[in-house]
C-alpha positions in Angstrom: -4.3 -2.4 6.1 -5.5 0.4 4.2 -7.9 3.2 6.1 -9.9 5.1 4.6 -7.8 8.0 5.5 -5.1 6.8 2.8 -7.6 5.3 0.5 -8.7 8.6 0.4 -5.3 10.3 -0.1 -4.9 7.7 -3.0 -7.5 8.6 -5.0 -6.7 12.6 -4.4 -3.1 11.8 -5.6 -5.6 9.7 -8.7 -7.4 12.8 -9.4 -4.2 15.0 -9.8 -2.6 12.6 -12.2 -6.0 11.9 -14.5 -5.3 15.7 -16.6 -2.4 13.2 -17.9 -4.4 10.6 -19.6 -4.2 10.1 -22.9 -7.6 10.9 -23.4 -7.6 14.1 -22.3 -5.1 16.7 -23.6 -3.5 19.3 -21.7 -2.4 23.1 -23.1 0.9 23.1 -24.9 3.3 26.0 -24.2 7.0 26.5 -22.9 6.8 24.6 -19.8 4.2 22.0 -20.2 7.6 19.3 -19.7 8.3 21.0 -16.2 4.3 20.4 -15.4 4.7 16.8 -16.4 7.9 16.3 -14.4 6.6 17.8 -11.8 3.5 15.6 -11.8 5.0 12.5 -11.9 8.0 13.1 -9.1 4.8 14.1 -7.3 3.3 10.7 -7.7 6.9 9.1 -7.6 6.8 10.4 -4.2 3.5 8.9 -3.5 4.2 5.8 -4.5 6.9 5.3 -2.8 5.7 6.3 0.6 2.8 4.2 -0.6 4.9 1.5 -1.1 7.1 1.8 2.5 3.5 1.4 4.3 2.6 -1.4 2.6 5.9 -3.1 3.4 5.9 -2.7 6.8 2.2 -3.8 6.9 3.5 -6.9 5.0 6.3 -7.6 7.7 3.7 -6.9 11.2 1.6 -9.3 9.6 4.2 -12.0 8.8 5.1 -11.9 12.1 1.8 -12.3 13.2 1.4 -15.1 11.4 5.0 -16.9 12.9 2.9 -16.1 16.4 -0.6 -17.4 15.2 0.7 -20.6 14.0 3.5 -21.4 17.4 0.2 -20.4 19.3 -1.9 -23.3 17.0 0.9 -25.5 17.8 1.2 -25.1 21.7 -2.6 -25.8 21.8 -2.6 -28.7 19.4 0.0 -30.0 21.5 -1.7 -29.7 24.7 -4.8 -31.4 23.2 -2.7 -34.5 22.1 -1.3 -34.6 25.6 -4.4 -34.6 27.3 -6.2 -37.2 24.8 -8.3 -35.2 23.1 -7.2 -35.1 20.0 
């Protein structure tokens, strides 16, 4: 899951990247393609760590699931043996 401590972080990391919207232009000069290089490995790097949690949330809860459903099954099984179902 996401907390609010990363949602937050997210839309920090949103903020820094908004200056390069279409919409809005920034100042030309000499190194303005270092700034935008810069900017994006920046949020390459995000992403990416972004990305890593989100995988690994994936997997804990897959595996959760594989436990939820054996335990459904145990106690479905039970029931059938003792009648009730």
């Amino acid at each position: 899951m996401i907390t609010n401590k990363d949602a937050e972080e997210f839309e920090k990391m949103i903020d820094k990247i908004k200056p390069m919207s279409t919409d809005i232009t920034m100042p030309r000069g000499p190194n303005d393609l270092e700034e935008v290089i810069s900017v994006l490995e920046t949020r390459n790097k995000y992403l990416h760590k972004h990305v890593e949690k989100l995988t690994e949330e994936v997997q804990v809860l897959r595996e959760d699931n594989v436990k939820l459903a054996k335990q459904i099954d145990d106690k479905v099984r039970k029931m059938r043996e003792v009648g009730a179902i």
